[in-house]
Biotite code that builds the C-alpha atoms (Angstrom):
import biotite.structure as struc

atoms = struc.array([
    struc.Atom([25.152, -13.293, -20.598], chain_id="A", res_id=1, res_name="UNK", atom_name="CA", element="C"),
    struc.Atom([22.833, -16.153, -18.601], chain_id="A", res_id=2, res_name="UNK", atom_name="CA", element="C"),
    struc.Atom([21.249, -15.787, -15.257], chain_id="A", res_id=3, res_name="UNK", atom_name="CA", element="C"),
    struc.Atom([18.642, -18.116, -14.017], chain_id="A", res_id=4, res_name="UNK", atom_name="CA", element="C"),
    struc.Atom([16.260, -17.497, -11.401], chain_id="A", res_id=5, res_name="UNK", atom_name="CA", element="C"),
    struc.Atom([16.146, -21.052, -9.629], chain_id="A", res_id=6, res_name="UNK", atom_name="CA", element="C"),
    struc.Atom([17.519, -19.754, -6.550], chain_id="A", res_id=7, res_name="UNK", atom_name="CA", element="C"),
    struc.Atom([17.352, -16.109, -5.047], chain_id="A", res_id=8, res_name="UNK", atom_name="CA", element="C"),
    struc.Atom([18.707, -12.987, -7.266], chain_id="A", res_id=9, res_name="UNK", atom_name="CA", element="C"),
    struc.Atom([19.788, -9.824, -5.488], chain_id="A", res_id=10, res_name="UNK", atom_name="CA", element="C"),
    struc.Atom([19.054, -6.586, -8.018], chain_id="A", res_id=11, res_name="UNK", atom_name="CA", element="C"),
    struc.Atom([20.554, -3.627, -7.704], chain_id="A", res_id=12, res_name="UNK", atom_name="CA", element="C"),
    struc.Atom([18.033, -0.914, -9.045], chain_id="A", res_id=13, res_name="UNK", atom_name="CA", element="C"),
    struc.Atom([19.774, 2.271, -10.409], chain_id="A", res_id=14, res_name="UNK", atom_name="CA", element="C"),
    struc.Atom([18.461, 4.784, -13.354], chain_id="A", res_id=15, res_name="UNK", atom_name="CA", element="C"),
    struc.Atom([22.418, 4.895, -13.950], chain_id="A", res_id=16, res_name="UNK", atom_name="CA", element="C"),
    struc.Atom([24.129, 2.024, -15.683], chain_id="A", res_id=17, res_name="UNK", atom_name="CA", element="C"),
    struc.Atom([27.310, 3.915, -14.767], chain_id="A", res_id=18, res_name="UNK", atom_name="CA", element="C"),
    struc.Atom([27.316, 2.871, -10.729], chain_id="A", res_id=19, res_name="UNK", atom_name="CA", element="C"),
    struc.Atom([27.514, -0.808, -11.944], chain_id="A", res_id=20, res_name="UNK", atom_name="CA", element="C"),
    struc.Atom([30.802, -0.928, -10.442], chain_id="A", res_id=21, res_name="UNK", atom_name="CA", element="C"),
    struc.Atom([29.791, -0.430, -6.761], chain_id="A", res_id=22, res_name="UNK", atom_name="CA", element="C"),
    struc.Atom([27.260, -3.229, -7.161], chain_id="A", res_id=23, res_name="UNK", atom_name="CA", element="C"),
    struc.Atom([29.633, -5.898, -8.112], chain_id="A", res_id=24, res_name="UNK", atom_name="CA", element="C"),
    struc.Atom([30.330, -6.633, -4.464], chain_id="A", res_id=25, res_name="UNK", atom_name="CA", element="C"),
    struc.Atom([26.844, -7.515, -3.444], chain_id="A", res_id=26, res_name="UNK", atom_name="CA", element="C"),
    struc.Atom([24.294, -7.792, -6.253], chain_id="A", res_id=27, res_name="UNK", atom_name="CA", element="C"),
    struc.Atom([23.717, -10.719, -8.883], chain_id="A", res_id=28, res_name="UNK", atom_name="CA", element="C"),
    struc.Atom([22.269, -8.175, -11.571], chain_id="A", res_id=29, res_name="UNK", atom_name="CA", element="C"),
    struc.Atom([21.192, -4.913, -12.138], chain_id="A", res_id=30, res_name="UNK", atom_name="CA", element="C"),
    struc.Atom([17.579, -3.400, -12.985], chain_id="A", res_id=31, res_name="UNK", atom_name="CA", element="C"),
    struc.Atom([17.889, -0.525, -15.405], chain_id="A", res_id=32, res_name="UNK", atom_name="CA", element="C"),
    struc.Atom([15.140, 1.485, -14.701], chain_id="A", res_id=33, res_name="UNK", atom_name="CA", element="C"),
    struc.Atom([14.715, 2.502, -18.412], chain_id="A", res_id=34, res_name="UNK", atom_name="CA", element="C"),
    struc.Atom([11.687, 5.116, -17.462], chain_id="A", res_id=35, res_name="UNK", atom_name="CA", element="C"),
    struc.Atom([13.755, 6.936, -14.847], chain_id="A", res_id=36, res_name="UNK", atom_name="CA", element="C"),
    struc.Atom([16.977, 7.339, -17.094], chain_id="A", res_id=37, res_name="UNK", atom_name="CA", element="C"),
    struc.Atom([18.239, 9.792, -20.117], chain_id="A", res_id=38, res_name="UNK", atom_name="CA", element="C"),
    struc.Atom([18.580, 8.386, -22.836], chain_id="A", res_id=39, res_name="UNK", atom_name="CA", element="C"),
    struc.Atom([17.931, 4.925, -21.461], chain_id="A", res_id=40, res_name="UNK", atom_name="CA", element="C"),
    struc.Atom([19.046, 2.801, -25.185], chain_id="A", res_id=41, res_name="UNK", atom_name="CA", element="C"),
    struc.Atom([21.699, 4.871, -25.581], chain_id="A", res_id=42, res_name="UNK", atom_name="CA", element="C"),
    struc.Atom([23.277, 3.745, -22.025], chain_id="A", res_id=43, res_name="UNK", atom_name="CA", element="C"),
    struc.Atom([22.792, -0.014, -22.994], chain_id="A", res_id=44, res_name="UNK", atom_name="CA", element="C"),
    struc.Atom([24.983, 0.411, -26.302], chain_id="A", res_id=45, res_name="UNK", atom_name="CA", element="C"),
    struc.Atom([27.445, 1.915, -24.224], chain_id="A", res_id=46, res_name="UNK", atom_name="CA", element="C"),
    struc.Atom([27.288, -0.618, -20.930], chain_id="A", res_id=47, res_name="UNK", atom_name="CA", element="C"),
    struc.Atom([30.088, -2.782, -20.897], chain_id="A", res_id=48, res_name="UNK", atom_name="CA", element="C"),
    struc.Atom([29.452, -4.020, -17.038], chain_id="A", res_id=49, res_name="UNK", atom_name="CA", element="C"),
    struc.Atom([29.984, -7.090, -15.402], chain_id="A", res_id=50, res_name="UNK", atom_name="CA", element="C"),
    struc.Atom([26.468, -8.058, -14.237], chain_id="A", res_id=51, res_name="UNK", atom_name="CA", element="C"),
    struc.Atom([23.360, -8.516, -16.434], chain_id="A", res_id=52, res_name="UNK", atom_name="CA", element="C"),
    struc.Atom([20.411, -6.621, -16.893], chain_id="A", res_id=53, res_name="UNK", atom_name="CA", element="C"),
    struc.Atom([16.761, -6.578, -15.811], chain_id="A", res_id=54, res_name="UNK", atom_name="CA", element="C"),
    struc.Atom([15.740, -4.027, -17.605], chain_id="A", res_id=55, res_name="UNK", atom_name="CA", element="C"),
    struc.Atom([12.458, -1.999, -16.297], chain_id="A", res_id=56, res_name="UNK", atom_name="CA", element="C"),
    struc.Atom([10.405, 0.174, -18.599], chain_id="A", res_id=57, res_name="UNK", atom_name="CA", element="C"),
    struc.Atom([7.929, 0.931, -15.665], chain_id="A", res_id=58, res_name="UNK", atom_name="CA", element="C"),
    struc.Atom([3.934, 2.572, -17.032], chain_id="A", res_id=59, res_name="UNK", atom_name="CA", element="C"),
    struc.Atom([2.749, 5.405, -15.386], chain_id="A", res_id=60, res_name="UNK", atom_name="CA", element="C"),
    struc.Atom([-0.105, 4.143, -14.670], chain_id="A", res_id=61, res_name="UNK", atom_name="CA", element="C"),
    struc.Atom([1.700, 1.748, -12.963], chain_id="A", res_id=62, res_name="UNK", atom_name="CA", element="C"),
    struc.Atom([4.030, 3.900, -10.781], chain_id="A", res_id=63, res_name="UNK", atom_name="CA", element="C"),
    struc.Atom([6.693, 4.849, -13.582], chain_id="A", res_id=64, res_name="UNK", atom_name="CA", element="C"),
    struc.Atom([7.590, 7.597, -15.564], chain_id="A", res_id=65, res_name="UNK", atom_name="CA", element="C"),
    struc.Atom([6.774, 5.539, -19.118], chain_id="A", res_id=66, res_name="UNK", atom_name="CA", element="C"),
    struc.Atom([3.690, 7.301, -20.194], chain_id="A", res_id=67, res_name="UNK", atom_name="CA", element="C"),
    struc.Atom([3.442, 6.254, -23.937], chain_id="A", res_id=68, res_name="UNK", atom_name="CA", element="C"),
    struc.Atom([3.162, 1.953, -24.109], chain_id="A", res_id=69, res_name="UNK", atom_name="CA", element="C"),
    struc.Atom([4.196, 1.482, -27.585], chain_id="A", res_id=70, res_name="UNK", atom_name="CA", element="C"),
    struc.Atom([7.022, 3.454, -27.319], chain_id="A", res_id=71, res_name="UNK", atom_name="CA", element="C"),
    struc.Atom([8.363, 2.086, -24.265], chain_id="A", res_id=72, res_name="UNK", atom_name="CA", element="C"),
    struc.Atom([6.975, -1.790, -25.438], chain_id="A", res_id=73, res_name="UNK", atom_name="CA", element="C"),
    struc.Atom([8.914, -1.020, -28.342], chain_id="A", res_id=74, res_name="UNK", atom_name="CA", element="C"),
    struc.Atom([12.282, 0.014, -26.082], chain_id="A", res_id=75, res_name="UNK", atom_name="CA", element="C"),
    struc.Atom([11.899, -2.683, -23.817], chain_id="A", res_id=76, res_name="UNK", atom_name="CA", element="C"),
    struc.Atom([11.951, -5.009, -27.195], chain_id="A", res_id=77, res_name="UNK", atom_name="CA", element="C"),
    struc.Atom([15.384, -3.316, -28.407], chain_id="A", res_id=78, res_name="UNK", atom_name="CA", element="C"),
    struc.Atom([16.721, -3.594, -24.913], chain_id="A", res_id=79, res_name="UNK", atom_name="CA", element="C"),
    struc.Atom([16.329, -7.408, -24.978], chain_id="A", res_id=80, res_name="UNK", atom_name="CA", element="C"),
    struc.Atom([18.544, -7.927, -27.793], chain_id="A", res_id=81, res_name="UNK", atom_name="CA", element="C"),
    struc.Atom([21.331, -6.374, -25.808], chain_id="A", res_id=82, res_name="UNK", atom_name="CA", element="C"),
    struc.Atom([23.838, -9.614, -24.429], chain_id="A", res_id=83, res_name="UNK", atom_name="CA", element="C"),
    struc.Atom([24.121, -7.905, -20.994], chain_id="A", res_id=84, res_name="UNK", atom_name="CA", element="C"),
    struc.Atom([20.287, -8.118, -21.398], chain_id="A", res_id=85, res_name="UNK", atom_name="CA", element="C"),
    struc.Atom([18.724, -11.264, -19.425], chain_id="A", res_id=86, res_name="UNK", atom_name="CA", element="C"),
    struc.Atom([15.362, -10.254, -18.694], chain_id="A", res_id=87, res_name="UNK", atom_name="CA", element="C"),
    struc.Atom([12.682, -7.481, -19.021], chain_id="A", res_id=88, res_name="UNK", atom_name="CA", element="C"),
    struc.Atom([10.023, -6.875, -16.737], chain_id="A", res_id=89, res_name="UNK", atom_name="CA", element="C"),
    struc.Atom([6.066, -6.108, -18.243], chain_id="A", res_id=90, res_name="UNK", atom_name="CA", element="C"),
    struc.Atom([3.139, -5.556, -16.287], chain_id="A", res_id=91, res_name="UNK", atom_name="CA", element="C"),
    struc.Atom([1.010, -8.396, -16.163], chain_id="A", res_id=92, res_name="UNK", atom_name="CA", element="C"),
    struc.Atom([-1.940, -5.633, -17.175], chain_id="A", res_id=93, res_name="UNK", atom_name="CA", element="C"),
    struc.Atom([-0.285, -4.835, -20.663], chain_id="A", res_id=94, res_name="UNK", atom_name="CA", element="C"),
    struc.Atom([0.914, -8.423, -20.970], chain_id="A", res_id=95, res_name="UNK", atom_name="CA", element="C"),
    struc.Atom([-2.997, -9.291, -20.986], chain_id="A", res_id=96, res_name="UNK", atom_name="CA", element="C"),
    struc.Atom([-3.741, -6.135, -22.915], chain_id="A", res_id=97, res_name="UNK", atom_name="CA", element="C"),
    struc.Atom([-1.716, -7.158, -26.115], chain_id="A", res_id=98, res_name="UNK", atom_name="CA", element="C"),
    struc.Atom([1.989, -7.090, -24.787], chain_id="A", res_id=99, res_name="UNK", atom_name="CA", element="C"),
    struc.Atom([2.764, -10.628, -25.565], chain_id="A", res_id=100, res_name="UNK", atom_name="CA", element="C"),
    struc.Atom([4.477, -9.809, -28.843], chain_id="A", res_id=101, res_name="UNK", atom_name="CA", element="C"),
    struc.Atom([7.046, -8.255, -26.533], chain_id="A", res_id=102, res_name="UNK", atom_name="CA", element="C"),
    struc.Atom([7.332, -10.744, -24.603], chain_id="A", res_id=103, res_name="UNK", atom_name="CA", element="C"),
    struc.Atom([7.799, -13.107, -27.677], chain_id="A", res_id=104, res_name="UNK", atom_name="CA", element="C"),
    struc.Atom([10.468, -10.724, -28.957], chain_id="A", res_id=105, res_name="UNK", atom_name="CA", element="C"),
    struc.Atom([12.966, -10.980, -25.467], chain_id="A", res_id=106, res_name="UNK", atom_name="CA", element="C"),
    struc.Atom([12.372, -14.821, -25.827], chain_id="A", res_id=107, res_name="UNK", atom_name="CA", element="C"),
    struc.Atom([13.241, -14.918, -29.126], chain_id="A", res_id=108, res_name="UNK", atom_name="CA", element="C"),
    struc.Atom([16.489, -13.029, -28.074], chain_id="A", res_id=109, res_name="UNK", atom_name="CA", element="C"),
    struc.Atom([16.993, -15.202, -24.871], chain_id="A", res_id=110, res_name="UNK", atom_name="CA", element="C"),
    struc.Atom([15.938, -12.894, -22.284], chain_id="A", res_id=111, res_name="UNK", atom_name="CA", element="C"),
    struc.Atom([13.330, -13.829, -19.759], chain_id="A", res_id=112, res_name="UNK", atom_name="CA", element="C"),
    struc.Atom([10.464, -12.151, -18.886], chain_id="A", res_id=113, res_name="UNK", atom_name="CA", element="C"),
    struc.Atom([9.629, -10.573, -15.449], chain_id="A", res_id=114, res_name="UNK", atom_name="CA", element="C"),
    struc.Atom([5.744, -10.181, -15.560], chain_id="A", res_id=115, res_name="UNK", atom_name="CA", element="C"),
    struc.Atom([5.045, -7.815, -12.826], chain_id="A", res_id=116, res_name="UNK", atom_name="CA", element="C"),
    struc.Atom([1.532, -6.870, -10.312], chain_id="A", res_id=117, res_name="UNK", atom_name="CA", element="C"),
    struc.Atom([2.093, -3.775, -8.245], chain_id="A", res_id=118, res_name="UNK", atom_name="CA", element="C"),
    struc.Atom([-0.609, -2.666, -5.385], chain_id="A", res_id=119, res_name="UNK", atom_name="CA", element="C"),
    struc.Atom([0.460, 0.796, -3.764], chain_id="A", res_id=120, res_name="UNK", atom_name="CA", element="C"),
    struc.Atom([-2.452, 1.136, -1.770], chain_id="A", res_id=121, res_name="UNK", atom_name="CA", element="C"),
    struc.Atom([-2.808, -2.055, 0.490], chain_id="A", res_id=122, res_name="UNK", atom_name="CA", element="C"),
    struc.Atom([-2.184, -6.101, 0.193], chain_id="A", res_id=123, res_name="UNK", atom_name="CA", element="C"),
    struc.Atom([-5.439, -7.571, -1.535], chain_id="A", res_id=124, res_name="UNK", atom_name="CA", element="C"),
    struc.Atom([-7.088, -10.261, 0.724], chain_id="A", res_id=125, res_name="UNK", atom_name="CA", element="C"),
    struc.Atom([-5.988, -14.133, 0.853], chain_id="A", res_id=126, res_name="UNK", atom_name="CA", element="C"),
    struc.Atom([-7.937, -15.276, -2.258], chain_id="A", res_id=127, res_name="UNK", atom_name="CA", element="C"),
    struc.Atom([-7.531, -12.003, -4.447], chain_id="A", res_id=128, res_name="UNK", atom_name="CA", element="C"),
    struc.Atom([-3.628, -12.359, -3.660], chain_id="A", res_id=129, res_name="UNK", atom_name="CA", element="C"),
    struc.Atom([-3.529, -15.704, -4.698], chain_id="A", res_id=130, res_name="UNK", atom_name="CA", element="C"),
    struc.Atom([-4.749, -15.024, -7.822], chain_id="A", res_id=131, res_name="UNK", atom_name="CA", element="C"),
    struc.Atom([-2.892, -11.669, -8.422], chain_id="A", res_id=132, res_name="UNK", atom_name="CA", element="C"),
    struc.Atom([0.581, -13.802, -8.078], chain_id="A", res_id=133, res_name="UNK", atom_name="CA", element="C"),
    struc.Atom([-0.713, -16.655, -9.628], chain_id="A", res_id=134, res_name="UNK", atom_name="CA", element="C"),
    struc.Atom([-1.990, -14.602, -12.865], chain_id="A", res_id=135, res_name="UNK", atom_name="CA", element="C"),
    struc.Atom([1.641, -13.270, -12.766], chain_id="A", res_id=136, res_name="UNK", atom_name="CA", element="C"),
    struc.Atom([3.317, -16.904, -12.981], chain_id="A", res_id=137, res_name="UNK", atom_name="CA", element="C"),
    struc.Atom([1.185, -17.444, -15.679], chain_id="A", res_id=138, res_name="UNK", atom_name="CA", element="C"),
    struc.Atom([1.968, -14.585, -17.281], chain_id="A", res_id=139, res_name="UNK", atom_name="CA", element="C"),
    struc.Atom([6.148, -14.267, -17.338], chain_id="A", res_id=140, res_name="UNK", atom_name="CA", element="C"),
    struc.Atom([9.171, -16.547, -16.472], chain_id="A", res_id=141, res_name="UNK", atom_name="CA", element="C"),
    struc.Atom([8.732, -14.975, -12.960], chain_id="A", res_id=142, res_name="UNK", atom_name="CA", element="C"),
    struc.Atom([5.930, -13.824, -11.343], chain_id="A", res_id=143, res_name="UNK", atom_name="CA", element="C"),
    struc.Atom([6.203, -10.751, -9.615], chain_id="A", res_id=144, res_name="UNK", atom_name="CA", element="C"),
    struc.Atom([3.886, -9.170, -6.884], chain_id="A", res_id=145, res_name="UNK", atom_name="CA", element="C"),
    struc.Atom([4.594, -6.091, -5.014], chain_id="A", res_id=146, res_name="UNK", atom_name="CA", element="C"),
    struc.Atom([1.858, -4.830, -2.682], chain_id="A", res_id=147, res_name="UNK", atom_name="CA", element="C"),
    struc.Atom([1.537, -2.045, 0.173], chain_id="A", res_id=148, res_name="UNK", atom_name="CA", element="C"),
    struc.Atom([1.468, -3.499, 4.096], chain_id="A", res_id=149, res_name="UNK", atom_name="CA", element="C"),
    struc.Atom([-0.625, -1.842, 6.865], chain_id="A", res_id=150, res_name="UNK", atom_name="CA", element="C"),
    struc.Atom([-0.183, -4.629, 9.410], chain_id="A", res_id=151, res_name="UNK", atom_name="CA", element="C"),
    struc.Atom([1.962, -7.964, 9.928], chain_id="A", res_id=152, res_name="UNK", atom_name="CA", element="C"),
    struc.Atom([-1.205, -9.606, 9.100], chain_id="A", res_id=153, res_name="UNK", atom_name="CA", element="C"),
    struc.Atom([-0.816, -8.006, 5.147], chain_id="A", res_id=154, res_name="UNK", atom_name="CA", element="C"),
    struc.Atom([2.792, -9.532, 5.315], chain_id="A", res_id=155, res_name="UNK", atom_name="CA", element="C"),
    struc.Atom([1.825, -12.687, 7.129], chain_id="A", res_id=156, res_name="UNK", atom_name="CA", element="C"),
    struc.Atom([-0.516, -13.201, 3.687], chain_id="A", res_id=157, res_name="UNK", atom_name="CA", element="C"),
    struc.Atom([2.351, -12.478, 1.132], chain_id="A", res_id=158, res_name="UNK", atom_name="CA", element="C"),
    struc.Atom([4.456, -15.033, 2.927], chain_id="A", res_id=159, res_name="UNK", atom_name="CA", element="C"),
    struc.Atom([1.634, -17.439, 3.139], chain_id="A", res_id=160, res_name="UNK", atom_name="CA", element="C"),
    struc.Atom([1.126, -17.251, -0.830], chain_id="A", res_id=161, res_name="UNK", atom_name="CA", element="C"),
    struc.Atom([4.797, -16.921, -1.864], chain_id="A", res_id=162, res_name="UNK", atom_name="CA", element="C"),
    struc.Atom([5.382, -20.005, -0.145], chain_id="A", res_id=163, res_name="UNK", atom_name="CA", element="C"),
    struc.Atom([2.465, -21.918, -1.544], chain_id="A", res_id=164, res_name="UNK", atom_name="CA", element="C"),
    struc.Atom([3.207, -20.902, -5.310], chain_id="A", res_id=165, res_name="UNK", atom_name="CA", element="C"),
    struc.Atom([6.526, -21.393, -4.952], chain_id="A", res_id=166, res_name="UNK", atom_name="CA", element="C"),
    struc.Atom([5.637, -25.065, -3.666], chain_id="A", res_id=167, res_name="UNK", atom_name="CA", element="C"),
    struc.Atom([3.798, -25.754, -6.724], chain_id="A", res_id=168, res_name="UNK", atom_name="CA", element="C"),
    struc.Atom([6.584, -25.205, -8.467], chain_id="A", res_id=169, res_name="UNK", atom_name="CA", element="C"),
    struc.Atom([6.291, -21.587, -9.740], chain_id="A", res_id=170, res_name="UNK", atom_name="CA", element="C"),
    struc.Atom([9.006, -18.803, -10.329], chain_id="A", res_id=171, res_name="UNK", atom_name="CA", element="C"),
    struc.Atom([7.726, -16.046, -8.682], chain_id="A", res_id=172, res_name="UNK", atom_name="CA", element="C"),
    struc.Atom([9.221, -12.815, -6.416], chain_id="A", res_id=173, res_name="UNK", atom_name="CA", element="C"),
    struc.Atom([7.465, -10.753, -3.814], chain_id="A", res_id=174, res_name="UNK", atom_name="CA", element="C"),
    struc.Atom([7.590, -8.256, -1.711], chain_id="A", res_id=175, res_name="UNK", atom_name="CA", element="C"),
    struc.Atom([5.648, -5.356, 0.741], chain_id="A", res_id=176, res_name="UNK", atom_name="CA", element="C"),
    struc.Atom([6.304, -1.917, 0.468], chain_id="A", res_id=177, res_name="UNK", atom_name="CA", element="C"),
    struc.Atom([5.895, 0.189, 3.431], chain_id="A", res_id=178, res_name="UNK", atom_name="CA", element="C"),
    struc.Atom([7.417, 0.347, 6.694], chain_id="A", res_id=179, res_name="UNK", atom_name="CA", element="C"),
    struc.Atom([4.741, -2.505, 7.722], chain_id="A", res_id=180, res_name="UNK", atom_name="CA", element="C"),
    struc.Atom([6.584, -4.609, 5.167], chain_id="A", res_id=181, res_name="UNK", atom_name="CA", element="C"),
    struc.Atom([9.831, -3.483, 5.106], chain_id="A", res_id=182, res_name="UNK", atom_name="CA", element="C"),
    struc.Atom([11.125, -6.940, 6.648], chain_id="A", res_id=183, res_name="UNK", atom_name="CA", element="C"),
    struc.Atom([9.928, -9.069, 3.674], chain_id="A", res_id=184, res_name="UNK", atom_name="CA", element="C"),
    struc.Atom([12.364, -7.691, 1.651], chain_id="A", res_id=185, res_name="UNK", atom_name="CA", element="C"),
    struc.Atom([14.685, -9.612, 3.462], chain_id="A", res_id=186, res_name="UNK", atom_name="CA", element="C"),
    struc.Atom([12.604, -12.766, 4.343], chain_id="A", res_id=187, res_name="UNK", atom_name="CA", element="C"),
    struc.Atom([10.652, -13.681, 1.447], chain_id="A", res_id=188, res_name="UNK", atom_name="CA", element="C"),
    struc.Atom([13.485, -15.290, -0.292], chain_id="A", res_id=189, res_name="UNK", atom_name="CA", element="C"),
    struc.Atom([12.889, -17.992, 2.592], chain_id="A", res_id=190, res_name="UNK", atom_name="CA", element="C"),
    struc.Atom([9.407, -18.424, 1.313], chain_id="A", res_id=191, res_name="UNK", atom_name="CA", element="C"),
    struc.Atom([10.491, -19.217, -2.053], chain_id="A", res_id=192, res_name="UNK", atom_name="CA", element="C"),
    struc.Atom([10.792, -15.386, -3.535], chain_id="A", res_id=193, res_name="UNK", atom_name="CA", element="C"),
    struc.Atom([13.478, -15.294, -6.695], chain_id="A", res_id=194, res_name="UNK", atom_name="CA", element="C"),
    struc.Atom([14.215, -11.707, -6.962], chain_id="A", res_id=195, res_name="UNK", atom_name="CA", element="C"),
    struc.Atom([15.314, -8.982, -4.460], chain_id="A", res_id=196, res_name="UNK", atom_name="CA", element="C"),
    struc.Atom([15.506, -4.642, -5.081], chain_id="A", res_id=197, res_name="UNK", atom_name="CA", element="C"),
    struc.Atom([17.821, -2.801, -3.490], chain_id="A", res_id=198, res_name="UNK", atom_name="CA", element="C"),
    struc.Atom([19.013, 0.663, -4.492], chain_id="A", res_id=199, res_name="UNK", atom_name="CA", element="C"),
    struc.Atom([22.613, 1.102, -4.037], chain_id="A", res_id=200, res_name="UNK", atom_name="CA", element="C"),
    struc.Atom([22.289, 4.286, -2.480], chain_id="A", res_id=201, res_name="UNK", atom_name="CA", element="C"),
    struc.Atom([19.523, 4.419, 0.078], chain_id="A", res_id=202, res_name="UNK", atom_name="CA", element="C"),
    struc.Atom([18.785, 8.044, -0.906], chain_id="A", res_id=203, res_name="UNK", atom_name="CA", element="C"),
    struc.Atom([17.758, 6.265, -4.782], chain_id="A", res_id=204, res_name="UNK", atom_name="CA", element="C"),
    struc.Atom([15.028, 4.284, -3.778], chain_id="A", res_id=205, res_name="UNK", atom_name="CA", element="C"),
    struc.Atom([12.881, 2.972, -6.380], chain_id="A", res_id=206, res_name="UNK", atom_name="CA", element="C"),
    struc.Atom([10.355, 1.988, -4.071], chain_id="A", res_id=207, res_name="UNK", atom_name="CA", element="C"),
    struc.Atom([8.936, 2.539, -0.704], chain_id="A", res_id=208, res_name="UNK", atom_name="CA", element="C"),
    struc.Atom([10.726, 0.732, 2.311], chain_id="A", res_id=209, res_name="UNK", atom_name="CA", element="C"),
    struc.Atom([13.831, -0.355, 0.391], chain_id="A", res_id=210, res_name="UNK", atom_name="CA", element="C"),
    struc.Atom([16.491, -1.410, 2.323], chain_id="A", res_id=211, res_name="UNK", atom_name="CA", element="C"),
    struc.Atom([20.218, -0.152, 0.587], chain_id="A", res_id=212, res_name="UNK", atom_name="CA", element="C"),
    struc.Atom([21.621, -3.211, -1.370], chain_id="A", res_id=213, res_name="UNK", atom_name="CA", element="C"),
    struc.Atom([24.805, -3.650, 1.242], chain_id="A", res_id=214, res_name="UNK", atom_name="CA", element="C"),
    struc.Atom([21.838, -3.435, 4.062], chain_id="A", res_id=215, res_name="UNK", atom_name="CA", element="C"),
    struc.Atom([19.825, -6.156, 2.215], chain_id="A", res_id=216, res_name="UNK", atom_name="CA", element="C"),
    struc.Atom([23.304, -8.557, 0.850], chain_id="A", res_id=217, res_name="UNK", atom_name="CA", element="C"),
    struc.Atom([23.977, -8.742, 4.865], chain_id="A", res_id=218, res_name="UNK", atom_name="CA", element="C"),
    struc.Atom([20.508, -9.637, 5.969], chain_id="A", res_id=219, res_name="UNK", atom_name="CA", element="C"),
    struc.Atom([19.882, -12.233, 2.981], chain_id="A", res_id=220, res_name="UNK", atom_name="CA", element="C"),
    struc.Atom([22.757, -13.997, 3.669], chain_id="A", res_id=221, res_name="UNK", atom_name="CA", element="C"),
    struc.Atom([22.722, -13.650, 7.605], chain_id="A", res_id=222, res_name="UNK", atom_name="CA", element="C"),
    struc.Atom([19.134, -15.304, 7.819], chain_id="A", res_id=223, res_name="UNK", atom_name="CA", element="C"),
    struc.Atom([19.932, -17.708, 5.079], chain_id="A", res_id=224, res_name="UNK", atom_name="CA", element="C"),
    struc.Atom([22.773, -18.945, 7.181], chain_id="A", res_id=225, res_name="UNK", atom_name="CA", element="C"),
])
C-alpha cells in the first residue's frame, strides 16, 4: 500500500486491528497502537484490511506501555516490512538517541516515518515550540507535536507555529490535548496539520480530549467546506 501525507490524513487509533471495518467509512488509515495490543506482530501477519497502517510502538517514558526500546525498536522495524505498513511513528527523543537505524530500516521498506514530541503537562512557550516541531520535521517524514492546553492562548501558539512550519514547506501534524485544546483537533488541519487521531469508539481514547473518529470526519470536512 501508498499513502502520502501532502494533504490531511484522518487516523483511526485502535489497539485492535480487528475493528478496521468500522473505520472504512471515515478514516484514511489506521494507527496500530502496537504497545497497547496482544500480540501486536502477530495481528499484522494476520491483517488483511483495507486501509494502511501507522503503526505506534509508544515508550513509556513517553506515555505508552513499551517499556523495553530495543525490543519495541526492533518490532516497530518488523512492522514496517508489512505492505499494509506505510509509516511508523518514533519519538524524536530515541530518534536522537540512536533510533535512526530504525528509521533507515522502514525507509528501506517504503514506509515513512512519523517522528513524534509529546508534552502532557502544558504547551512550551512560542520559541521552545518552535523548535520542539521544528526538531520533529527534521527528524521524520512528518513532524509530529502533541502538547497539553491550559488556555486558548496555549492553542492560539500551536496554530501560530503549525501554520508557519507548514509555510516553509514542512510535513508536520499537531495537536492539544485537554479540554482547553480539544478544538484543534479539528482545526489544525486548516493551519497546515497532516495527520488527525480519532478513536473509533469514544470510550478507546488514546489520548486526552479525543473527539470519536465519526465526531472528528464531520467536523474536518464541515469546516473545510
Amino acid at each position: 500500500m501508498h499513502l502520502d501525507f501532502d494533504s490531511f490524513r484522518l487516523a483511526a487509533s485502535t489497539a485492535d486491528l480487528s475493528v478496521e471495518p468500522a473505520a472504512r467509512e471515515y478514516a484514511d488509515l489506521v494507527e496500530f497502537r502496537m504497545d497497547l495490543a496482544d500480540a501486536p506482530l502477530e495481528a499484522l501477519d494476520d491483517y488483511d484490511g483495507d486501509l494502511p497502517l501507522l503503526c505506534t510502538n509508544r515508550a513509556a517514558w513517553e506515555g505508552g506501555e513499551a517499556t523495553d526500546d530495543e525490543r519495541r525498536l526492533a518490532a516497530l522495524e518488523t512492522a514496517a516490512e508489512h505492505e499494509a505498513v506505510v509509516a511508523i511513528d518514533v519519538e524524536v527523543i530515541a530518534i536522537e538517541e540512536g533510533a535512526q537505524p530504525t528509521l533507515d530500516h522502514a525507509h528501506d521498506h517504503g514506509a515513512q516515518v512519523v517522528a513524534s514530541v509529546h508534552d502532557f503537562e502544558a504547551t512550551p512557550k512560542g520559541d521552545e515550540l518552535a523548535r520542539l516541531l521544528a526538531r520533529a520535521a527534521a527528524a521524520g517524514d512528518v513532524g509530529k507535536l502533541a502538547v497539553t492546553a491550559d488556555s486558548r492562548e496555549d492553542t492560539l501558539r500551536l496554530l501560530s507555529v503549525t501554520q508557519a512550519m507548514a509555510a516553509e514547506g514542512a510535513t508536520v501534524a499537531t495537536m492539544a490535548m485537554g479540554k482547553a485544546g480539544r478544538h484543534t483537533r479539528a482545526v489544525a488541519p486548516l493551519y497546515g496539520s497532516r495527520i488527525g487521531y480519532a478513536p473509533i469508539d469514544p470510550d478507546e481514547a488514546t489520548a486526552p480530549g479525543q473527539y470519536d473518529l465519526a465526531t472528528l470526519a464531520r467536523l474536518v470536512e464541515d469546516l473545510d467546506a
